[in-house]
C-alpha positions in Angstrom: 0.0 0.0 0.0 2.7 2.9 1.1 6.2 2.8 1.7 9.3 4.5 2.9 12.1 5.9 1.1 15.2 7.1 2.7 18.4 8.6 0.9 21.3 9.8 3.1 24.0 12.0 1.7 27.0 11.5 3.7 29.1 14.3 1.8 27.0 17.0 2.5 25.5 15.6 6.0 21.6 15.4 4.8 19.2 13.4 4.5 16.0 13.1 2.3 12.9 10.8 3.4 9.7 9.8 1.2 6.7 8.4 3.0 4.2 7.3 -0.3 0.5 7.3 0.9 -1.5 4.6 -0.9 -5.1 4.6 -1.6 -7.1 2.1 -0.5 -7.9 -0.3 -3.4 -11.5 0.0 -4.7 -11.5 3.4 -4.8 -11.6 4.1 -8.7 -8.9 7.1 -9.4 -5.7 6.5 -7.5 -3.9 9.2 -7.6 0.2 9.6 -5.4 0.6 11.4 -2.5 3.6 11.8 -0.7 5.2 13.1 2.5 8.3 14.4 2.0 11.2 15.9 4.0 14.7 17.2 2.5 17.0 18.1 6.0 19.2 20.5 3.2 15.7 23.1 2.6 15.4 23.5 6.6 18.1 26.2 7.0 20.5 27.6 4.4 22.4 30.7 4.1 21.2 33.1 1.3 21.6 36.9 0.9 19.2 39.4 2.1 18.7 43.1 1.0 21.9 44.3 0.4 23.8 41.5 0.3 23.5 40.6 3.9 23.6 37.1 4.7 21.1 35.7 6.9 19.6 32.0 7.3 16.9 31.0 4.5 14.2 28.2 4.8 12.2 26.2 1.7 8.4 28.2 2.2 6.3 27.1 -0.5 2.2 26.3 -0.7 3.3 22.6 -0.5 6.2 22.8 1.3 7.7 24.8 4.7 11.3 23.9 7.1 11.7 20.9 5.2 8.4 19.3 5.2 6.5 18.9 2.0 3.3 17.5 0.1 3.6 15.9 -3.1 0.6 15.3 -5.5 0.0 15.9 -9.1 -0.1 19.1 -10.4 -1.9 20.2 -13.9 0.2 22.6 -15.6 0.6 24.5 -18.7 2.8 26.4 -21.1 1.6 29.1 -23.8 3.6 29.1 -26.6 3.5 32.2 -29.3 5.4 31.3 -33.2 5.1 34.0 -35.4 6.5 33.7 -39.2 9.3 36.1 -39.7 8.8 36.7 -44.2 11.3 39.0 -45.5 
């Protein structure tokens, strides 16, 4: 039904872990969920206004100090071609 994933990065000391929510079967649509959580997007240095530095954390609609949703996302992408005659 769910599992675990776990990936450890020994070089840069983090850690990334995956916990896949199944669906119960019988449901009709199945569609992936996941709990995720990435120890590097907790804290990081980044530069603030005027090129202070100051601690930064991953803060997103799905995601905040590490912690994140995962679920399928519709997307899409306007492309414009115009014919260049000469």
């Amino acid at each position: 039904m769910g599992s675990l994933n776990e990936t450890v990065d020994p070089g840069a000391g983090s850690v990334s872990v995956r916990i896949d929510v199944g669906a119960p079967s019988g449901r009709g649509i199945k569609l992936p969920f996941t709990f995720g959580y990435d120890s590097n997007g907790v804290h990081f240095p980044k530069l603030g206004h005027g090129g202070v530095a100051q601690w930064g954390s991953s803060v997103d609609i799905l995601s905040s100090g590490g912690w994140s949703y995962t679920i399928p996302q519709l997307g899409f992408q306007q492309l414009e071609h115009t014919d260049h005659q000469r």
